[in-house]
C-alpha positions, -999 to +999 in steps of 0.1 A: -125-189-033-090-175-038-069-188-066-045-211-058-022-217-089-026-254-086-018-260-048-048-276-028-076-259-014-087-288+005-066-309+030-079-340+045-069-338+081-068-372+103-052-383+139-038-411+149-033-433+177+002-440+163+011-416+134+041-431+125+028-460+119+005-442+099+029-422+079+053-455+071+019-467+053+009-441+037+045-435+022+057-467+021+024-489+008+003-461-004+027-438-024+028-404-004+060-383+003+064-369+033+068-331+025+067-320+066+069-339+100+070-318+133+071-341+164+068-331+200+090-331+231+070-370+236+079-379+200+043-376+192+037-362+159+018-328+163+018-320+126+024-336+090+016-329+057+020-359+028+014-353-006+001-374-036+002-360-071-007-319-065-029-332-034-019-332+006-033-346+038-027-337+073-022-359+102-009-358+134-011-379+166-042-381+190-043-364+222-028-335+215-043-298+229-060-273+216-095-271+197-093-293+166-077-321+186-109-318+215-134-314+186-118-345+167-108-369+201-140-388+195-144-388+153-146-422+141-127-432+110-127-409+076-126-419+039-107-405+014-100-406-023-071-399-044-065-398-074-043-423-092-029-429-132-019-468-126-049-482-105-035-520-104-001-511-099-006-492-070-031-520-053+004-545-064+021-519-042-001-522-013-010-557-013+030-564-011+033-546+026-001-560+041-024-530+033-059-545+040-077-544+006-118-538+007-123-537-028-100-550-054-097-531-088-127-527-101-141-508-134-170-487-125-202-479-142-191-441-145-158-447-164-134-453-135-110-479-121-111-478-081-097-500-056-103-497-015-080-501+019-084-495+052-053-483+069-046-501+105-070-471+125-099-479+104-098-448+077-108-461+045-090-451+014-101-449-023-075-450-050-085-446-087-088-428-116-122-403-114-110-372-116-137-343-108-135-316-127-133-280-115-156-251-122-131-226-114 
């Protein structure tokens, strides 16, 4: 793979029923910052990015054209993890706007603190402080 100096080489990429619903969580409750929204003529949301730390995720609305919305119009939900310095302050964050908790912080056996939520269209989402190291 390409060097990247620093920026993502992977982006998590979900759609939503109602992406703004889905990006007021996320950056409201979950800590992202919306770097991009594009909307459509509808006020559908065709494209997003939202950042945490050095990482990004994509999401956009359901229903839109093209090939990656027909090849995703029938994917259940997704899971994703990201990384995270203060684990309990960040589950504080989300417990204060509603977020559905799975798993509350919790030290694992390999040396990390996690915690889980579901966002309102079922993705689940890990928060803690494993941090993978790269090869290259």
């Amino acid at each position: 793979m390409a060097g990247t100096n620093g920026v993502p080489t992977i982006f998590p990429t979900l759609l939503y029923d109602d992406a703004k619903a889905a990006i007021a969580v996320l950056t409201g409750a979950l800590g992202f910052t919306e770097e991009v929204v594009y909307e459509g003529e509808d006020a559908s949301v065709l494209h997003a990015e939202l950042s945490c730390g050095n990482g990004r995720v994509m999401l956009g609305s359901k229903g839109g054209a093209g090939v990656f919305a027909r090849a995703m119009a029938d994917a259940g939900p997704a899971g994703v993890y990201v990384v995270v310095d203060e684990v309990d302050e960040h589950h504080a964050r989300a417990v204060e706007h509603g977020v559905e908790i799975l798993m509350p912080p919790t030290d694992q056996e390999y040396g990390s603190r996690d915690y889980m939520a579901r966002d309102a269209e079922g993705n689940v989402w890990s928060f803690g402080t494993y941090a993978p190291e790269s090869s290259g």
